[in-house]
mmCIF file as gemmi writes it, N, C-alpha and C atoms, coordinates in Angstrom:
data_model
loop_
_atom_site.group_PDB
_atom_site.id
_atom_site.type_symbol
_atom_site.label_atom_id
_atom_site.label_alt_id
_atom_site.label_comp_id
_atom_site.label_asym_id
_atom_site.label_entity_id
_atom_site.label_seq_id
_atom_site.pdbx_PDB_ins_code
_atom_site.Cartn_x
_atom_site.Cartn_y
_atom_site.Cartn_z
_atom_site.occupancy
_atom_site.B_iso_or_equiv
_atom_site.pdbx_formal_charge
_atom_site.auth_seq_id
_atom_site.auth_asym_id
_atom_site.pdbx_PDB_model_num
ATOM 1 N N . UNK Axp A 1 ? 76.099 120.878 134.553 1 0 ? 1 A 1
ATOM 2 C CA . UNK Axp A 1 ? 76.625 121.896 135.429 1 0 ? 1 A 1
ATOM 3 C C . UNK Axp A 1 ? 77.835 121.308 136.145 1 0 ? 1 A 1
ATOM 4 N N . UNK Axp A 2 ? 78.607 122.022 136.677 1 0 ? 2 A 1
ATOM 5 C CA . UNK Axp A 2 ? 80.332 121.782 136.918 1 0 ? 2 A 1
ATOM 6 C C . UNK Axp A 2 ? 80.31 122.643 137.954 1 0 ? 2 A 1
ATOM 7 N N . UNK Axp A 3 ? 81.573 122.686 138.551 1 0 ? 3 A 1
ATOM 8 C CA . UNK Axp A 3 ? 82.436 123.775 139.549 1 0 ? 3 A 1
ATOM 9 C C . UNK Axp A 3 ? 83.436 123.61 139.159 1 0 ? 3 A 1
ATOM 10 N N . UNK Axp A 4 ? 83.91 125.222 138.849 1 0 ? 4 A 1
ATOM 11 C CA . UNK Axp A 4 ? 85.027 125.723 138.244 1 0 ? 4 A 1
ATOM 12 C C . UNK Axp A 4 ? 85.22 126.68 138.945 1 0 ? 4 A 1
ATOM 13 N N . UNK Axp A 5 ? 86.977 126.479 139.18 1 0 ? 5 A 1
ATOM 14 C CA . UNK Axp A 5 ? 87.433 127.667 140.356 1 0 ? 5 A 1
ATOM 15 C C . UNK Axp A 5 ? 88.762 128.759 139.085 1 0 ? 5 A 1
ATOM 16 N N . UNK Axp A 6 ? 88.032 130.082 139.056 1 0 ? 6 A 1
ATOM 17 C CA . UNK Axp A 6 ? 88.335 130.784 138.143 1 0 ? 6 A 1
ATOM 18 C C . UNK Axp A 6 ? 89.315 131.706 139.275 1 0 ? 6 A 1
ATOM 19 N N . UNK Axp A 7 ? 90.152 132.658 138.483 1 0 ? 7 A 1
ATOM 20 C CA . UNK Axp A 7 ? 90.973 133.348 139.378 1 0 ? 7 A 1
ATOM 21 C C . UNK Axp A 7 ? 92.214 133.557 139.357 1 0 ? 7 A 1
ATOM 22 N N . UNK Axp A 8 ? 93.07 134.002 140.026 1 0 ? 8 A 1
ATOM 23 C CA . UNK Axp A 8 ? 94.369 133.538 140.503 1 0 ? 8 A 1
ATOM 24 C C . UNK Axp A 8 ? 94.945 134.105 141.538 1 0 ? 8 A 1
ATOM 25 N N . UNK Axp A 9 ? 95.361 133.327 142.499 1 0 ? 9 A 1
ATOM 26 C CA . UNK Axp A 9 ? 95.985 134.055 143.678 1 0 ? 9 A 1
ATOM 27 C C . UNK Axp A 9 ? 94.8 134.201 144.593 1 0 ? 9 A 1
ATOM 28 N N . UNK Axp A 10 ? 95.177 134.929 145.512 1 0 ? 10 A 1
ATOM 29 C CA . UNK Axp A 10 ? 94.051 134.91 146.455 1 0 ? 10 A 1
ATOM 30 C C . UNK Axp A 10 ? 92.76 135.684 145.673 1 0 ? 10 A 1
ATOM 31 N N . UNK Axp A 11 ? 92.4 135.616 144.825 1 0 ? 11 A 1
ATOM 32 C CA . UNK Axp A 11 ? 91.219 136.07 143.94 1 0 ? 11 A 1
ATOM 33 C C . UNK Axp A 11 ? 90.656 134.712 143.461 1 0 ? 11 A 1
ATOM 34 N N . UNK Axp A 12 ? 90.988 133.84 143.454 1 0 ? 12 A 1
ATOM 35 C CA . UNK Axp A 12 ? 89.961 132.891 142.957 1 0 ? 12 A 1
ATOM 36 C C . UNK Axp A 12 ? 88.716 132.609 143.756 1 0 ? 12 A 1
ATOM 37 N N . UNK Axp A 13 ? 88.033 132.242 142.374 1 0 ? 13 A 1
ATOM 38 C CA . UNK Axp A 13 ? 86.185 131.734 142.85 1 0 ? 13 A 1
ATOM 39 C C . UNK Axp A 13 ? 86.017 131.243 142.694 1 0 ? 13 A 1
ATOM 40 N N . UNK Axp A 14 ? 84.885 130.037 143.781 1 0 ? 14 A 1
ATOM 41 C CA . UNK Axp A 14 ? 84.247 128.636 143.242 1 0 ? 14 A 1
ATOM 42 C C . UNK Axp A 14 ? 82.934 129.348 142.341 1 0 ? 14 A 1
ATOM 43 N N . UNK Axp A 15 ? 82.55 128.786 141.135 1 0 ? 15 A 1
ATOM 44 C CA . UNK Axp A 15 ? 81.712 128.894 141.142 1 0 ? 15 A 1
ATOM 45 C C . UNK Axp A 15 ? 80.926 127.519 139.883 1 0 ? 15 A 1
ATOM 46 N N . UNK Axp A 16 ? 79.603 127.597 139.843 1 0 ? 16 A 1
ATOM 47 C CA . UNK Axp A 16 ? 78.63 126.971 139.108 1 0 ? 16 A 1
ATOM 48 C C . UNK Axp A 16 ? 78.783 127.202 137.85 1 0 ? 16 A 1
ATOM 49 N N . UNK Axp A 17 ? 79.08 126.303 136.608 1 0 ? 17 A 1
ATOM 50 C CA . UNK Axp A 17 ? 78.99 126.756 135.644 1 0 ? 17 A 1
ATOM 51 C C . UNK Axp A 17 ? 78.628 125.572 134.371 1 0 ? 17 A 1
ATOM 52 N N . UNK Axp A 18 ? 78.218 126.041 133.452 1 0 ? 18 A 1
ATOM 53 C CA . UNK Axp A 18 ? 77.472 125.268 132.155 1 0 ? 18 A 1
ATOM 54 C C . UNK Axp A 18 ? 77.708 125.719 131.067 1 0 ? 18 A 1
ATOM 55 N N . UNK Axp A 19 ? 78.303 125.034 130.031 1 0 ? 19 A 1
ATOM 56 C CA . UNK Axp A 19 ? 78.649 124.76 129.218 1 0 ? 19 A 1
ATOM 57 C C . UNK Axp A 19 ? 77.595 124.333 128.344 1 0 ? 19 A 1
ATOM 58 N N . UNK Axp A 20 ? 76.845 124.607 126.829 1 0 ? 20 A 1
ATOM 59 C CA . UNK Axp A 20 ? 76.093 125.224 126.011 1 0 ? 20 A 1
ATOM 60 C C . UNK Axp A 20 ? 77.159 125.344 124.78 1 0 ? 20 A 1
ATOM 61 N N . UNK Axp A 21 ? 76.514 124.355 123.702 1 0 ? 21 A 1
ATOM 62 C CA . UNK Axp A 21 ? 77.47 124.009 122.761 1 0 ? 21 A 1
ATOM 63 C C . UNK Axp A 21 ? 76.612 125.035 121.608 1 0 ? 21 A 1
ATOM 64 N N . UNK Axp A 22 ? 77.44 125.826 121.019 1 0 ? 22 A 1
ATOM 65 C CA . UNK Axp A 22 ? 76.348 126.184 119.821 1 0 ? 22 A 1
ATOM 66 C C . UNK Axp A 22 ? 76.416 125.44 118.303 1 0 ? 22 A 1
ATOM 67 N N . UNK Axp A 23 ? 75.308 125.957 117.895 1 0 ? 23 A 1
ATOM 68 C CA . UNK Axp A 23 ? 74.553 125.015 117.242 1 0 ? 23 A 1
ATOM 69 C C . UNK Axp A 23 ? 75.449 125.358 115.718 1 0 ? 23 A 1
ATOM 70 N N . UNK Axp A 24 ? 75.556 124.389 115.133 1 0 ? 24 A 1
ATOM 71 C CA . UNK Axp A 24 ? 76.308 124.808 113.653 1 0 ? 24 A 1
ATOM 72 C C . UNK Axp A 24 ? 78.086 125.371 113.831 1 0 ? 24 A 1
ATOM 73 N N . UNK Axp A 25 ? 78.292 124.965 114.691 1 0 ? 25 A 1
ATOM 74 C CA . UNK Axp A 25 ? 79.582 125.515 115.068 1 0 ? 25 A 1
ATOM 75 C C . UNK Axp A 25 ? 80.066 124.102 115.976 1 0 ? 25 A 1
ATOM 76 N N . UNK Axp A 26 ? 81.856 124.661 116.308 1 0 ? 26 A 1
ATOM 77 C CA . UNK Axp A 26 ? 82.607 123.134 117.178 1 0 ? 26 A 1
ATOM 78 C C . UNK Axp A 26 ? 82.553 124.199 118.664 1 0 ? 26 A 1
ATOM 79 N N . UNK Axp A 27 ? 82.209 125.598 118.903 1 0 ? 27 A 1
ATOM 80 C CA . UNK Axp A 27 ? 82.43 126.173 119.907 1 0 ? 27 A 1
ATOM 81 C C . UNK Axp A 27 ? 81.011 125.997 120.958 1 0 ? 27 A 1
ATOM 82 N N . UNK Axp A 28 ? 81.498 126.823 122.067 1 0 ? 28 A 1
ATOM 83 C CA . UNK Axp A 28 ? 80.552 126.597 123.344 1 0 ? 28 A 1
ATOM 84 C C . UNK Axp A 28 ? 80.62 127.698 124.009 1 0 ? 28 A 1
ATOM 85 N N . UNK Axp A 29 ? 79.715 127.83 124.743 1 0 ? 29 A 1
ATOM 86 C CA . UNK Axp A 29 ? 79.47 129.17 125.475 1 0 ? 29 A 1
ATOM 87 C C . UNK Axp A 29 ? 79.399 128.673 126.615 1 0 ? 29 A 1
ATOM 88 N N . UNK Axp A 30 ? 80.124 128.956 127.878 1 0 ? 30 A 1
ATOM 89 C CA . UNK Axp A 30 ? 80.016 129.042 129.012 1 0 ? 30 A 1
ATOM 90 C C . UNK Axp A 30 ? 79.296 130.375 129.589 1 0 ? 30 A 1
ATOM 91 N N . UNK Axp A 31 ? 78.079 129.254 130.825 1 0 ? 31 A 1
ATOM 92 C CA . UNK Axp A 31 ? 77.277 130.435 131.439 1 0 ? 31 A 1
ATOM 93 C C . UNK Axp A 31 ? 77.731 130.313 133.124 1 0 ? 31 A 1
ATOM 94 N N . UNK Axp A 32 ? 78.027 131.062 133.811 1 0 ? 32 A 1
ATOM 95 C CA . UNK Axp A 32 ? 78.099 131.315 135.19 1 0 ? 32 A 1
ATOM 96 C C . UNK Axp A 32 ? 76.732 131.019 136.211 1 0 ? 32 A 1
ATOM 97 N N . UNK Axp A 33 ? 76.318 130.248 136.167 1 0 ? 33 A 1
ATOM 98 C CA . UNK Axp A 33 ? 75.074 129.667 136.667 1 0 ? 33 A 1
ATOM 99 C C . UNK Axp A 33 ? 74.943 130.47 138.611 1 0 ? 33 A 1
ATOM 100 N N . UNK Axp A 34 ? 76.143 130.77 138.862 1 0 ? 34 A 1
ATOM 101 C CA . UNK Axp A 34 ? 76.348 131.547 140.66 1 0 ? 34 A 1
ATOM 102 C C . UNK Axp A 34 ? 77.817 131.3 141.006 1 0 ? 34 A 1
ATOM 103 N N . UNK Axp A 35 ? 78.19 132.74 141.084 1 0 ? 35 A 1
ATOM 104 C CA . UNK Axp A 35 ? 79.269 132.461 141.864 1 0 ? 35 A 1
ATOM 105 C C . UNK Axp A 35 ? 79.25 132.04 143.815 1 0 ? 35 A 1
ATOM 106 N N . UNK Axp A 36 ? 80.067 131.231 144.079 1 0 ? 36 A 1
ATOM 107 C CA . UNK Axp A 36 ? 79.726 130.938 145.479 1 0 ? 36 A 1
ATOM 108 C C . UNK Axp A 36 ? 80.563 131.958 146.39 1 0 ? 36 A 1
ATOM 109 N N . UNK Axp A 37 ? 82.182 131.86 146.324 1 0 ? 37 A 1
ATOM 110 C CA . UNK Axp A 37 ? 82.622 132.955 147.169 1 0 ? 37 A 1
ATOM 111 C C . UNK Axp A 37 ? 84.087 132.668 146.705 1 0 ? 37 A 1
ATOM 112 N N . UNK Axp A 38 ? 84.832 133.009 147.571 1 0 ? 38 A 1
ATOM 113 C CA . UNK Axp A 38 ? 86.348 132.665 147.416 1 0 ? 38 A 1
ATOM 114 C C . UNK Axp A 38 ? 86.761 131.899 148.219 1 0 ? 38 A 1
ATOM 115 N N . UNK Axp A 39 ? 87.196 131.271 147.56 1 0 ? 39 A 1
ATOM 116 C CA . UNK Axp A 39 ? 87.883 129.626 147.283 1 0 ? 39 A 1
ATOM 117 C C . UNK Axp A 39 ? 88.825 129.322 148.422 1 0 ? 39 A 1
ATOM 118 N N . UNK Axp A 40 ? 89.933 130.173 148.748 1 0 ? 40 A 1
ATOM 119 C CA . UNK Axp A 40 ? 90.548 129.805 150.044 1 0 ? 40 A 1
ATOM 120 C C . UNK Axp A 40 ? 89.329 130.04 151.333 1 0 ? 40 A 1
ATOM 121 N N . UNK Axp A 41 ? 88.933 131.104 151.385 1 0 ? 41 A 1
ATOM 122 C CA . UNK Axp A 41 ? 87.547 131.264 152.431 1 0 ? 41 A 1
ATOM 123 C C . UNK Axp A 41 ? 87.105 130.184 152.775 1 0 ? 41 A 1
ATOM 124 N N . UNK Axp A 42 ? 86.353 129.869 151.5 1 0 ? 42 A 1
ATOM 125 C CA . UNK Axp A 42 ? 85.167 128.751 151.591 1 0 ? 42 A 1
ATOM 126 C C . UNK Axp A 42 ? 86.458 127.388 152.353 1 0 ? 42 A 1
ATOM 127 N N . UNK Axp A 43 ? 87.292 127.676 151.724 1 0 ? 43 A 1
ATOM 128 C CA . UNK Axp A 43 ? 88.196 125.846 152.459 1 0 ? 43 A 1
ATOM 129 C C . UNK Axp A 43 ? 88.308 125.63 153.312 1 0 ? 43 A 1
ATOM 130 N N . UNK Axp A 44 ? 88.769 127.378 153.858 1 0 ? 44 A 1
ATOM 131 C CA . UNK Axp A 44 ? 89.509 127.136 155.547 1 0 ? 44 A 1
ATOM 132 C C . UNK Axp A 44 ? 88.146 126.868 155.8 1 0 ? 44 A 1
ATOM 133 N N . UNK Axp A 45 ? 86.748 127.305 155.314 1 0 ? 45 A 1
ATOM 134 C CA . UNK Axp A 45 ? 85.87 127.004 156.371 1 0 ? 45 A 1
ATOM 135 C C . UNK Axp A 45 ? 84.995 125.377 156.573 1 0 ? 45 A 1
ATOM 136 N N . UNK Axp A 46 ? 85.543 124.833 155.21 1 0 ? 46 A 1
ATOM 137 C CA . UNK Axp A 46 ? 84.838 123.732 155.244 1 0 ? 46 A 1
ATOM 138 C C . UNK Axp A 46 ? 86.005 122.938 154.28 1 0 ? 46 A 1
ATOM 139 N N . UNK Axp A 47 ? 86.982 122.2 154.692 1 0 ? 47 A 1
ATOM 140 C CA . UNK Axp A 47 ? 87.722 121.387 153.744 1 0 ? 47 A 1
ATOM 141 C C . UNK Axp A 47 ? 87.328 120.708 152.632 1 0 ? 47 A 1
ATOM 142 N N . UNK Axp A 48 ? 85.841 119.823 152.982 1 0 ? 48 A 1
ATOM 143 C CA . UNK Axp A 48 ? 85.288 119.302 151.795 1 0 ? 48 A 1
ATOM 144 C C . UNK Axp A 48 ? 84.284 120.151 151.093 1 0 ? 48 A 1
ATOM 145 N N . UNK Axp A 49 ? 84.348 120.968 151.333 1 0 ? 49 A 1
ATOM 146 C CA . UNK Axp A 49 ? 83.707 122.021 150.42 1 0 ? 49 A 1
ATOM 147 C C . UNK Axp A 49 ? 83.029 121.906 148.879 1 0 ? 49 A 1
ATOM 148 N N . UNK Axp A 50 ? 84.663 121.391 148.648 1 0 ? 50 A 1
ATOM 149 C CA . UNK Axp A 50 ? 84.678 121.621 146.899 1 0 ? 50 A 1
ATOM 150 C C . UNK Axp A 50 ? 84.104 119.705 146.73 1 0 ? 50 A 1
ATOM 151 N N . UNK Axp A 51 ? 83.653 119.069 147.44 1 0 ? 51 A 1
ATOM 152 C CA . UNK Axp A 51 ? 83.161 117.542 147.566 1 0 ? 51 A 1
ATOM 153 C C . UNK Axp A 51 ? 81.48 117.787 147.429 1 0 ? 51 A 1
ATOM 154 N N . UNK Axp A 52 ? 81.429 118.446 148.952 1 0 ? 52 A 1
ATOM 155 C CA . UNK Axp A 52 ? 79.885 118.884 148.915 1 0 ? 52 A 1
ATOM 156 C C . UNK Axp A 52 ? 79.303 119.974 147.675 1 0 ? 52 A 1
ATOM 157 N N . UNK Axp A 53 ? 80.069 120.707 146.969 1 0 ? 53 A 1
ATOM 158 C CA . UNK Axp A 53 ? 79.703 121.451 145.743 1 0 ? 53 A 1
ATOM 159 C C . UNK Axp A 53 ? 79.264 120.929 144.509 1 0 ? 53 A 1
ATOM 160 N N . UNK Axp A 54 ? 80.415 119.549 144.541 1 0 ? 54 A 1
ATOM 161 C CA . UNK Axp A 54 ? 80.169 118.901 143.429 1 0 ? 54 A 1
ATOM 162 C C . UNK Axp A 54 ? 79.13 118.12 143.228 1 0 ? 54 A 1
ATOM 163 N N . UNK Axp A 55 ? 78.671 117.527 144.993 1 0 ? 55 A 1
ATOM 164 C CA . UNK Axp A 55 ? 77.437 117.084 144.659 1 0 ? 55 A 1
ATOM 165 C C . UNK Axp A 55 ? 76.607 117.947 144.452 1 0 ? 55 A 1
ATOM 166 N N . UNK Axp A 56 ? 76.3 119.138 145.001 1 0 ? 56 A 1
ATOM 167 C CA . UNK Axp A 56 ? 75.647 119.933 144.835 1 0 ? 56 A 1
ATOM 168 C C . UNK Axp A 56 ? 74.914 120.224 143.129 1 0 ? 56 A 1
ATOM 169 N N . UNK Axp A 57 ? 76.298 120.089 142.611 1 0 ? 57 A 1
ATOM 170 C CA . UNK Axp A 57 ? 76.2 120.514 140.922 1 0 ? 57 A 1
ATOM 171 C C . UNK Axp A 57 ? 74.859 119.597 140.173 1 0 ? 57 A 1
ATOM 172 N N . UNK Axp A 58 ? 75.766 118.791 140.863 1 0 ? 58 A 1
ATOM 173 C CA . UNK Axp A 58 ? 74.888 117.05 140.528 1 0 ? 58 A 1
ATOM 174 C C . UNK Axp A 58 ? 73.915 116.934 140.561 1 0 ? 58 A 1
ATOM 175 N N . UNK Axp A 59 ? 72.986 117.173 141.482 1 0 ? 59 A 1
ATOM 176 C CA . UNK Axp A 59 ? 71.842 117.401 142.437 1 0 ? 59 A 1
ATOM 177 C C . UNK Axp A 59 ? 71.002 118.647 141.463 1 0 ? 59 A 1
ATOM 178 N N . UNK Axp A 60 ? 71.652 119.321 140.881 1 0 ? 60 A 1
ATOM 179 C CA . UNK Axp A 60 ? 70.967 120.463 140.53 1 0 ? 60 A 1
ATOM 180 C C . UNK Axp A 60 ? 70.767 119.798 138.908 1 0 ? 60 A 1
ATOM 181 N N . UNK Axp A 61 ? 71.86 119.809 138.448 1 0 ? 61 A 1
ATOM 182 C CA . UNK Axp A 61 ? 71.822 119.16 137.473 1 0 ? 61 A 1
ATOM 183 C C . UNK Axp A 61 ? 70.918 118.321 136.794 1 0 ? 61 A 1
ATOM 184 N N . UNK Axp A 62 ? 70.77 117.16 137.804 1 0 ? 62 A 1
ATOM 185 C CA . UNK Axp A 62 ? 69.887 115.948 137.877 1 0 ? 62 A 1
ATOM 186 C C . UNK Axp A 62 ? 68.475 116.41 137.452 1 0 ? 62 A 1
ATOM 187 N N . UNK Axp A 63 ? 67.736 117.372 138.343 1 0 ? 63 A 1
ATOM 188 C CA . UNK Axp A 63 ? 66.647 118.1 138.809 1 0 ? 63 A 1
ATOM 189 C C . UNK Axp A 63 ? 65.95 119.049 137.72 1 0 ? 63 A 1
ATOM 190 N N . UNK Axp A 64 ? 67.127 119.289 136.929 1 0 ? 64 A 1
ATOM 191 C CA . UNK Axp A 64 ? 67.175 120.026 135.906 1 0 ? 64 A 1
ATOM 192 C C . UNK Axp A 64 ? 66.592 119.324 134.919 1 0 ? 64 A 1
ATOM 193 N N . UNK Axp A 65 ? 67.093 117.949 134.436 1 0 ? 65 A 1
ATOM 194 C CA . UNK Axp A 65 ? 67.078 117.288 133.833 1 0 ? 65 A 1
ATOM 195 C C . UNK Axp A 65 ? 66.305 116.871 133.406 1 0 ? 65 A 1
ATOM 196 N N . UNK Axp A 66 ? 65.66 116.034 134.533 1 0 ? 66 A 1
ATOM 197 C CA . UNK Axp A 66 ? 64.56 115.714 134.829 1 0 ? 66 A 1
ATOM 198 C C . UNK Axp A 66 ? 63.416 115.696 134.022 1 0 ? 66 A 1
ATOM 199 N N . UNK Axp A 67 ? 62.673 116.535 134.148 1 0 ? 67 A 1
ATOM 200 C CA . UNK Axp A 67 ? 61.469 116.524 132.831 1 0 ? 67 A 1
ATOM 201 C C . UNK Axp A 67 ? 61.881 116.212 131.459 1 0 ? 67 A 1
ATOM 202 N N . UNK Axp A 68 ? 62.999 117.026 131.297 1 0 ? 68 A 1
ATOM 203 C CA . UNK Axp A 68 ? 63.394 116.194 129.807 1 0 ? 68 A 1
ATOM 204 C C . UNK Axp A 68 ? 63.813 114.804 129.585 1 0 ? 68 A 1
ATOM 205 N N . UNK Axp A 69 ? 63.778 114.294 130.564 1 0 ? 69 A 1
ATOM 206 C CA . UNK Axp A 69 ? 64.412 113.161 130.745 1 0 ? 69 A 1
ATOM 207 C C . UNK Axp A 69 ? 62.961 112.212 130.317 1 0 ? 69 A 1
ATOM 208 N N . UNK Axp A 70 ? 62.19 112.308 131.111 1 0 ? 70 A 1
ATOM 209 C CA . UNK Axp A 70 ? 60.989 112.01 131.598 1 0 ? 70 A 1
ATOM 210 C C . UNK Axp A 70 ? 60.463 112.244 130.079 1 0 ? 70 A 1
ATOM 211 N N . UNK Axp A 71 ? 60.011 113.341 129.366 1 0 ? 71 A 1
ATOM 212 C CA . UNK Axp A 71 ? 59.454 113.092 127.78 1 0 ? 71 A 1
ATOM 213 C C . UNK Axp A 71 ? 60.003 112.521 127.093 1 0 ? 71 A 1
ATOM 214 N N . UNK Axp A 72 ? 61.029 111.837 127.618 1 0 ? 72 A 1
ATOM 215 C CA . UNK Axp A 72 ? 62.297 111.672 126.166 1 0 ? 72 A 1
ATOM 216 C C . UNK Axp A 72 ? 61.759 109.934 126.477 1 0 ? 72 A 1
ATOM 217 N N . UNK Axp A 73 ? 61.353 109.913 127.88 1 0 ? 73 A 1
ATOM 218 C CA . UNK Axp A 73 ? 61.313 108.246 127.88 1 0 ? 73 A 1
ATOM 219 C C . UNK Axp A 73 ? 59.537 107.82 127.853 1 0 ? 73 A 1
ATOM 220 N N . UNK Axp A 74 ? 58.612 108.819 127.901 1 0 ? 74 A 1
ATOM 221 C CA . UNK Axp A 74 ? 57.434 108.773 127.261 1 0 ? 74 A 1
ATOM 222 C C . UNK Axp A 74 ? 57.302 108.789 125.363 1 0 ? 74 A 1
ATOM 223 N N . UNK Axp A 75 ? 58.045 109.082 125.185 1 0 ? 75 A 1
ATOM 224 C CA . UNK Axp A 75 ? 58.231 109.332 123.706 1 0 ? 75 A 1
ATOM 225 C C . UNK Axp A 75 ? 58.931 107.825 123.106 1 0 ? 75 A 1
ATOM 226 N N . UNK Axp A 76 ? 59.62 107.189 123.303 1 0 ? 76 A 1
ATOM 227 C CA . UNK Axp A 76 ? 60.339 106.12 123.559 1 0 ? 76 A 1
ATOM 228 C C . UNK Axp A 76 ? 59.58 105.105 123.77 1 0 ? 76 A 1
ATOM 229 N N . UNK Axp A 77 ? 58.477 105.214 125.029 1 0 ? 77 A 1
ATOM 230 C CA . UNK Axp A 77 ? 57.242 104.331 125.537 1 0 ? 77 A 1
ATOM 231 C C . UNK Axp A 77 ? 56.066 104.19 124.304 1 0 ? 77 A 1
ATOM 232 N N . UNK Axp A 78 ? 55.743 105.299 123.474 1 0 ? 78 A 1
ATOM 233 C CA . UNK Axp A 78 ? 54.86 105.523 122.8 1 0 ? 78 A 1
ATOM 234 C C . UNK Axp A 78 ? 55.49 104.465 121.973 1 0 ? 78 A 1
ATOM 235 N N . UNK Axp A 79 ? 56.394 105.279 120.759 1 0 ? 79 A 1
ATOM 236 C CA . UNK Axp A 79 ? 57.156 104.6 119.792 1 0 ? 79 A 1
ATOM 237 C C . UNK Axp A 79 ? 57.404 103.108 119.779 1 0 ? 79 A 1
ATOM 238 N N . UNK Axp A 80 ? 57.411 102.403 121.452 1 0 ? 80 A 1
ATOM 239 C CA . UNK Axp A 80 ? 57.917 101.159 121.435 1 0 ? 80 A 1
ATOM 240 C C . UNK Axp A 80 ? 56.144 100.576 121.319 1 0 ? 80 A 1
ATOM 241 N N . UNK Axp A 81 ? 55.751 100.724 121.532 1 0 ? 81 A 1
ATOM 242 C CA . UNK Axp A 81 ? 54.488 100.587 121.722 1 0 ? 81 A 1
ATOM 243 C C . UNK Axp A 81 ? 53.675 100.115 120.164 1 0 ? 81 A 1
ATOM 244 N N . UNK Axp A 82 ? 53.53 101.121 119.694 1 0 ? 82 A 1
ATOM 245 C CA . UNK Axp A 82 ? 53.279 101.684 117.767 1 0 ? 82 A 1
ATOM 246 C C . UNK Axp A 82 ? 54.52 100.646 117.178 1 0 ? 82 A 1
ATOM 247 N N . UNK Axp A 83 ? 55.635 100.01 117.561 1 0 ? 83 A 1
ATOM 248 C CA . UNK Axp A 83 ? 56.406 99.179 116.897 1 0 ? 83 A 1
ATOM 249 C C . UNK Axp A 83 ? 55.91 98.215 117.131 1 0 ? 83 A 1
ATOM 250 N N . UNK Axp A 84 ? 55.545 97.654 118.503 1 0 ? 84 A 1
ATOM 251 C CA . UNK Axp A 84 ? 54.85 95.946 118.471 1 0 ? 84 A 1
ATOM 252 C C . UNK Axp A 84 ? 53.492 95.913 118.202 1 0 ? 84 A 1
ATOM 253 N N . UNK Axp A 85 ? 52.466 97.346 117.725 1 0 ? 85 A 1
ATOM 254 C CA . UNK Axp A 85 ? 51.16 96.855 117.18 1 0 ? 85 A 1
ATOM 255 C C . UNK Axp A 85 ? 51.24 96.95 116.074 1 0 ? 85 A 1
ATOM 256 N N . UNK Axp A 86 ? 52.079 97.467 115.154 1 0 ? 86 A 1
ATOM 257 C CA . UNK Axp A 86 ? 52.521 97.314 113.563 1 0 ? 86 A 1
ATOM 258 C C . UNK Axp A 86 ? 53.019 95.716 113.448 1 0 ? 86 A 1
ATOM 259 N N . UNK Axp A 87 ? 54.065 95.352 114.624 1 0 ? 87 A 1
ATOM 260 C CA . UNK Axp A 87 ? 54.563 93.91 114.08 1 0 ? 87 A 1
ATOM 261 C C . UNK Axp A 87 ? 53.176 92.793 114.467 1 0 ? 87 A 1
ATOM 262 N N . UNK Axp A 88 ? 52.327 93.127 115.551 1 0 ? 88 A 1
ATOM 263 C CA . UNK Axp A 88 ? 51.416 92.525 115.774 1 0 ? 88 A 1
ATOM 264 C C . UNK Axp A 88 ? 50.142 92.23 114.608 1 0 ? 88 A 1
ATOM 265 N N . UNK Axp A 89 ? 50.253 93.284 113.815 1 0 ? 89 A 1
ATOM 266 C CA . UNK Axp A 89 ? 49.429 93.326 112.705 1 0 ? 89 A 1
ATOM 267 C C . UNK Axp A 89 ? 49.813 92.527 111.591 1 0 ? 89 A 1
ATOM 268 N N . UNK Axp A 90 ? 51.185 92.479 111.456 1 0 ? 90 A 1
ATOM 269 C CA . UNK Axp A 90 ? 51.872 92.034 110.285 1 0 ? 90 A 1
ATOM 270 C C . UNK Axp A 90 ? 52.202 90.633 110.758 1 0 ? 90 A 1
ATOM 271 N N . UNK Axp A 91 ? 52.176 90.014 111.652 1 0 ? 91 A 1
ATOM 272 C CA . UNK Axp A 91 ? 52.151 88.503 112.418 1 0 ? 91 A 1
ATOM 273 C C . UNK Axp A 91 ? 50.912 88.145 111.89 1 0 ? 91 A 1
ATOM 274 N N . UNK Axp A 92 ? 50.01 88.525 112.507 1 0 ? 92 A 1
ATOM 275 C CA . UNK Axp A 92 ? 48.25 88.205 112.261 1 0 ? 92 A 1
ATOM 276 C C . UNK Axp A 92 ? 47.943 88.074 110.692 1 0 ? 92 A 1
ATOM 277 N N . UNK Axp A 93 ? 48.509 88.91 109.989 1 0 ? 93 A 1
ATOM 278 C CA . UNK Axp A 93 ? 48.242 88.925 108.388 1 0 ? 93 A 1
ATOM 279 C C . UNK Axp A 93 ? 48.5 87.905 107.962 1 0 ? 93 A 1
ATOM 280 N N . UNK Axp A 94 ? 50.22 87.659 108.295 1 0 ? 94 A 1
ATOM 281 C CA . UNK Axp A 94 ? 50.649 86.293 107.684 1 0 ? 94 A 1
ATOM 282 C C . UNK Axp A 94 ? 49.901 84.894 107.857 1 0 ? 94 A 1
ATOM 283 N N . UNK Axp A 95 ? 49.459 84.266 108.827 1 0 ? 95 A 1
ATOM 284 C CA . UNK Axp A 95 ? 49.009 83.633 109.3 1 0 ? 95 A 1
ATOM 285 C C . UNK Axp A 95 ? 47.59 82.885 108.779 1 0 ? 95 A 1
């Protein structure tokens, strides 16, 4: 997830967005995850705005992640696991 300020002129918007590659293809689909508001607005009202957003993205992002993250490194744990009682077996044989 990103912040992308779409628009032009006093019409631009911050907003949340993700990028989603499709499958069998070089293209991507962008999804609008929330628009926040307009972009000069939001500045005058908070200069770092577009600082605190980005962490924001981050933060969400992260959170998102997360569980997949988490099976991907149980899966990894298993596998490493099943590799040193195969080599453990094949040590012991030789021997």
């Amino acid at each position: 997830m990103y912040v992308a300020i779409t628009g032009s002129g006093k019409y631009r918007v911050i907003q949340f967005r993700e990028d989603v590659r499709l499958p069998g293809t070089t293209k991507k689909k962008i999804t609008v995850i929330k628009t926040i508001g307009n972009y000069e607005r939001i500045l005058a009202e908070d200069p770092d705005a577009m600082e605190k957003l980005r962490a924001e993205a981050k933060r969400i992002t992260e959170e998102r992640n997360l569980p997949m993250l988490q099976s991907v490194l149980k899966y990894l744990q298993r596998r490493s696991c099943k590799h040193r009682m195969s080599q453990d077996h094949t040590t012991s044989d030789m021997q």
